[in-house]
C-alpha positions in Angstrom: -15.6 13.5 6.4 -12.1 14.1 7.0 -9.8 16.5 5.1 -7.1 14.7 3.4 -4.2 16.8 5.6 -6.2 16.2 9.1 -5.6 13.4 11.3 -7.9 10.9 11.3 -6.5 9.1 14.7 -8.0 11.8 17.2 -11.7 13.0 18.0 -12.8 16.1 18.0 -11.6 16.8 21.9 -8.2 15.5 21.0 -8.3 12.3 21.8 -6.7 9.2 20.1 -9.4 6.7 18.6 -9.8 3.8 16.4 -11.0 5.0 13.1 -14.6 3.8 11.8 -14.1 2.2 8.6 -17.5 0.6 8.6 -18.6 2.9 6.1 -15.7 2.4 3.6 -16.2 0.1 0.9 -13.8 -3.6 0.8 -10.8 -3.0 -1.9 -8.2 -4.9 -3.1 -5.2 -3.0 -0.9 -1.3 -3.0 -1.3 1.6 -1.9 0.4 5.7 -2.3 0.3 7.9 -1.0 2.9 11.3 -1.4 2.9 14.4 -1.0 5.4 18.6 -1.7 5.8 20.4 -3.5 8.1 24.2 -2.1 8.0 27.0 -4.3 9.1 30.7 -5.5 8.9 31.6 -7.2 5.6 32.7 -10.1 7.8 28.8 -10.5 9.5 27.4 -10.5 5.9 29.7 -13.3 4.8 28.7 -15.4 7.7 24.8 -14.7 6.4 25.4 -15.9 3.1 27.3 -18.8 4.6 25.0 -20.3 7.2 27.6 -20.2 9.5 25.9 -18.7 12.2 25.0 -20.7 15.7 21.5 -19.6 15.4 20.7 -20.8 12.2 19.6 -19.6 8.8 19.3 -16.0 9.4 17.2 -14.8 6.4 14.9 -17.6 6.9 14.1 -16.8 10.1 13.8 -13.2 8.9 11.4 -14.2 6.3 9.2 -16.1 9.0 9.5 -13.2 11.8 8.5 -11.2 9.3 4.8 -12.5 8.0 4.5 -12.9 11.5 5.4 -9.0 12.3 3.1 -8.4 9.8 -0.1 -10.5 11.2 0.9 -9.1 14.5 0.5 -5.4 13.8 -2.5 -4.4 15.5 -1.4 -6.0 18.7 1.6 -3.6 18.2 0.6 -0.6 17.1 -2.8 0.4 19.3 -5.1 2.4 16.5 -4.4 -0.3 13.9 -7.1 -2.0 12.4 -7.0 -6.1 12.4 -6.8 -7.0 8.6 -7.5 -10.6 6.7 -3.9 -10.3 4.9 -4.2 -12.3 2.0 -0.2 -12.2 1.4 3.0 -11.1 2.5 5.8 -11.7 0.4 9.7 -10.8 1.4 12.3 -10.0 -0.4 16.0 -9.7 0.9 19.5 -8.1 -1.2 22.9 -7.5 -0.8 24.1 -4.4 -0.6 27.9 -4.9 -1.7 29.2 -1.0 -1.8 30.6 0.0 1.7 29.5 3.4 3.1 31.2 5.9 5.0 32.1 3.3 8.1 33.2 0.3 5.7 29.4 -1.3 6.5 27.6 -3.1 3.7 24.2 -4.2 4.5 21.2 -6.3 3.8 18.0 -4.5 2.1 14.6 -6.0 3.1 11.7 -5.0 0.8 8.0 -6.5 2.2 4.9 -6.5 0.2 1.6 -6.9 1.8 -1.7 -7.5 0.6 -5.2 -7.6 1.8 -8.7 -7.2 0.7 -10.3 -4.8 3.5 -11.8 -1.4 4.1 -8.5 -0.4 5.2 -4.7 -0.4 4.0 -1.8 -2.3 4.7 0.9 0.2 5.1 1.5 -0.2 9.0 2.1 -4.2 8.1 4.2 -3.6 5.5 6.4 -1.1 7.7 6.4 -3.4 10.8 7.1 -6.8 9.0 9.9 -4.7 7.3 11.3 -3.8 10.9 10.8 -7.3 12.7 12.7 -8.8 9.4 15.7 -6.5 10.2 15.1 -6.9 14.1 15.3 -10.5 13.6 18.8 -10.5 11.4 20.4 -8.0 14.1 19.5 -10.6 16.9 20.6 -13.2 15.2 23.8 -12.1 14.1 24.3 -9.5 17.4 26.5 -11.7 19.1 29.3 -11.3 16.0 28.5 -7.3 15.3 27.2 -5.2 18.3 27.4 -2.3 15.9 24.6 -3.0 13.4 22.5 -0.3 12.7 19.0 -0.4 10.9 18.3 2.6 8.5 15.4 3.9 6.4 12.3 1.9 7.4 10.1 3.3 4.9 7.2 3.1 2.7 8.1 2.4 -1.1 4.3 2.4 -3.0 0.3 1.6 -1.6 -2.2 1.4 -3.7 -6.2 0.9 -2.7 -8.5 3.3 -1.3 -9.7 6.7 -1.6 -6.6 8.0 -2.0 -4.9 5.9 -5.3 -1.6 4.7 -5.4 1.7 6.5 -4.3 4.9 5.5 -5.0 8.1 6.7 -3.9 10.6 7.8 -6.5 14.4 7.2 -4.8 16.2 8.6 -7.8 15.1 12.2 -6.5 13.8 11.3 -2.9 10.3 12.8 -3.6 6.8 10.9 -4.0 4.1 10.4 -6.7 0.7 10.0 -6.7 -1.1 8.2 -9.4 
């Protein structure tokens, strides 16, 4: 059995591996990631005005995302293929300008499953192909878009419980 601190993606020798999960029991699994897109103020009202030659931009997000999601082992090699059961998206405004006068748009995924295995890798890649998708869709208006803090917000399932991320002081919880 592995020790909660080791990684569980290399052998003994060192080398990277599929994990066996065969042994671990099927459990209702959770996961949310979320991530920013920052931008001008003048890209954000085009968003919310459907002005854009491409399209609707946060529909397509919402698409490229449950597909990000399905996609994930093909993406990321040691990821296990997973019978997601939902994947919900979630997209807000972020009105207050930082530093460089940028607002932004904050994508929140949720995915589910019922496996061996959890969902956090889905959650964090359908968060990134969301936000990949708004940046090429709006790259031809805003060059200088930047993504920021892709990460996970809560899991729950498993061995290990649930964890959740407290933002008010930046540190986690474990249930």
């Amino acid at each position: 059995m592995d020790e909660p601190d080791s990684l569980t993606h290399f052998s003994a020798t060192g080398r990277a591996r599929m994990v066996d999960v065969s042994a671990k029991p099927d459990g209702n699994r959770l996961a949310a990631a979320s991530g920013i897109l920052r931008m001008r103020p003048a890209t954000l009202e085009r968003i919310r005005a459907g002005t854009l030659a491409k399209g609707n931009v946060l529909a397509v997000a919402d698409v490229a995302a449950v597909m990000a999601a399905k996609h994930t082992p093909d993406l990321i090699p040691m990821c296990h293929p997973l019978p997601l059961s939902g994947v919900e998206v979630e997209f807000s405004e972020i009105l207050a300008p930082d530093a460089e006068g940028c607002v932004g748009i904050r994508t929140r995924v949720t995915a589910r499953c019922t496996g061996p295995t959890g969902v956090e890798m889905e959650a964090l890649t359908a968060t990134a192909g969301a936000l990949l998708t708004i940046y090429d869709m709006c790259k031809a208006i805003d060059r200088g878009m930047r993504i920021e803090n892709i990460q996970l917000e809560e899991k729950s399932g498993g061995k290990s419980g649930t964890w959740r991320r407290n933002a008010s002081v930046g540190e986690t919880s474990h249930d």
